[in-house]
N, C-alpha and C positions, 0 to 999 in steps of 0.2 A: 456529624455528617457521614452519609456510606459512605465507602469506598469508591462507585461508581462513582459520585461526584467529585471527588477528590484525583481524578483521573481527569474524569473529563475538563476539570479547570485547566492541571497540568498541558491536555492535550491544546486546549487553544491559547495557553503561554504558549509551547511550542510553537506552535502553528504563527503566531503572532509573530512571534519571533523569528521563525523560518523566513516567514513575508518580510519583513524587516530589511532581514540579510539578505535578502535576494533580491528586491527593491534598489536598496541603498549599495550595493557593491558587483560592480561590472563581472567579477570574478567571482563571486559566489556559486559554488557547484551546487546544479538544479537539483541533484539527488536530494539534497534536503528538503527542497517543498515536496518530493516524492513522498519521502517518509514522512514525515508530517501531514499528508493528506490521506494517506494509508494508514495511518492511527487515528486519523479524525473518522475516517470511513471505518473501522474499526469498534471504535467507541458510537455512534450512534447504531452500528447494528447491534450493541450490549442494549440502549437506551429501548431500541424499537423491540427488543426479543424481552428484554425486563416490564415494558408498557403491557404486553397481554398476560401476564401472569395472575393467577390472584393476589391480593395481599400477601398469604400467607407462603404462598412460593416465592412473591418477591425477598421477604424477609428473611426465609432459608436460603435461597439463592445470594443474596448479599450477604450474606453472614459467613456462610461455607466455602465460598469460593471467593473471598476479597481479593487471594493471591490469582486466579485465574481471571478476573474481572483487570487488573491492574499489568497483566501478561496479555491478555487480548491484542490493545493499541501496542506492543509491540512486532506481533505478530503479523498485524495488519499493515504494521509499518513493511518489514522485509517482505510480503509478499507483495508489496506495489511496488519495492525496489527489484521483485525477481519477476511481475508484468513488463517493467521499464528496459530491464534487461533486454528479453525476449522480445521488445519491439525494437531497439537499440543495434540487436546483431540481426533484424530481418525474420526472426523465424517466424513470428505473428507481424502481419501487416494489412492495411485495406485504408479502405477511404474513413471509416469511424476511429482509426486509431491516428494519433499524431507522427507525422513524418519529422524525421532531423536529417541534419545535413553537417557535413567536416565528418563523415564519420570514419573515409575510405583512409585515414591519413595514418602515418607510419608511427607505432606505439615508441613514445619512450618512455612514459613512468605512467602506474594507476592515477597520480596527483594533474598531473597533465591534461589527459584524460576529464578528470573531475574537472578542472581551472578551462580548460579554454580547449576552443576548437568546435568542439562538439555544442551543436545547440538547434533548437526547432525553427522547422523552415519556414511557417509562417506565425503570426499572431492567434489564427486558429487554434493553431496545433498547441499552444498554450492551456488553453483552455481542454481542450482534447485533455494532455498530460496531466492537466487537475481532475479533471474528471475520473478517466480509467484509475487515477492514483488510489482516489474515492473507494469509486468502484471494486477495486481490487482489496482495502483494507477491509470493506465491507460482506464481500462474497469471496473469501479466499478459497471455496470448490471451485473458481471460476478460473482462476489459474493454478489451479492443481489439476484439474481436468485438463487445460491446454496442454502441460507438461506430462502429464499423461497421454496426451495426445501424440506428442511428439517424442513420447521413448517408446509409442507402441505397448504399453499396458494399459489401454482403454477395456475396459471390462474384462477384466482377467479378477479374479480372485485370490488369494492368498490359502494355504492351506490350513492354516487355522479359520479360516473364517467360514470352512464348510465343514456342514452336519454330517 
C-alpha cells in the first residue's frame, strides 16, 4: 500500500477518534477536532492534486516524497490551529466564520484556556469551525495570505526571489 493511503487511514483514526473525544467528554479541548480536520483537509488536497496526475507522476510522486506526503496532514493540521487562533483573538472575523463566546475572561493557565470557558456561540458555528478547519488544512496560502495580510507584507518580495 502507498504511503498516501497509509496516511490517509491514520487521518480518519484520528479524526474518529477526535469525534469520539469530543462527543463523549464535556471537557474535551475543541483544538483537537481542529487539528484533526485540518489534516483531513490536508490529506484529500494530497488525494485531489495526486487524482490528475498521470500514472507515471503519480508513481514518482509517491515514491519520492512519502516523507512529504506523510508531513502534509500535519501541516494542515497547525495551520487550521493558527486559522482558529486568528478568529479566537478577533483579528479575522465576519458572518462566514464561527463566533465564540467566554473569551473576554481572565487567563490563568494555556490548560484552562483549552478545558473550559471558551466555546461557540451557537450550534452553527460548530459546523462553521469544521468547515474553515477543512478549509484551512486544505488551502494553507489561504491563511498564510491573511497573516500576511496582517503583518503588512502582502506582495512584497524577498530579495532572493528577484532576478
Amino acid at each position: 500500500m502507498k504511503a498516501l493511503h497509509y496516511v490517509t487511514i491514520v487521518v480518519i483514526l484520528l479524526l474518529t477518534l477526535a469525534m469520539a473525544w469530543v462527543n463523549n467528554d464535556k471537557d474535551a479541548p475543541i483544538p483537537i477536532l481542529i487539528l484533526a480536520f485540518g489534516a483531513l483537509g490536508a490529506t484529500v488536497r494530497e488525494h485531489v492534486e495526486i487524482r490528475g496526475l498521470s500514472p507515471e507522476e503519480k508513481t514518482k510522486r509517491l515514491s519520492d516524497a512519502a516523507i512529504i506526503v506523510c508531513f502534509k496532514p500535519v501541516v494542515g493540521a497547525l495551520i487550521a490551529l493558527i486559522l482558529m487562533s486568528l478568529l479566537l483573538s478577533g483579528m479575522v472575523s465576519g458572518d462566514l466564520f464561527p463566533k465564540f463566546i467566554n473569551i473576554e475572561g481572565e487567563f490563568e493557565s494555556g490548560m484552562a484556556v483549552l478545558r473550559g470557558g471558551v466555546t461557540l456561540a451557537e450550534n452553527g458555528d460548530f459546523y462553521k469551525m469544521i468547515a474553515w478547519s477543512i478549509i484551512a488544512g486544505y488551502s494553507e496560502k489561504f491563511v498564510l495570505a491573511k497573516l500576511d495580510g496582517l503583518t503588512g507584507k502582502t506582495g512584497q518580495t524577498s530579495s532572493h526571489n528577484k532576478k
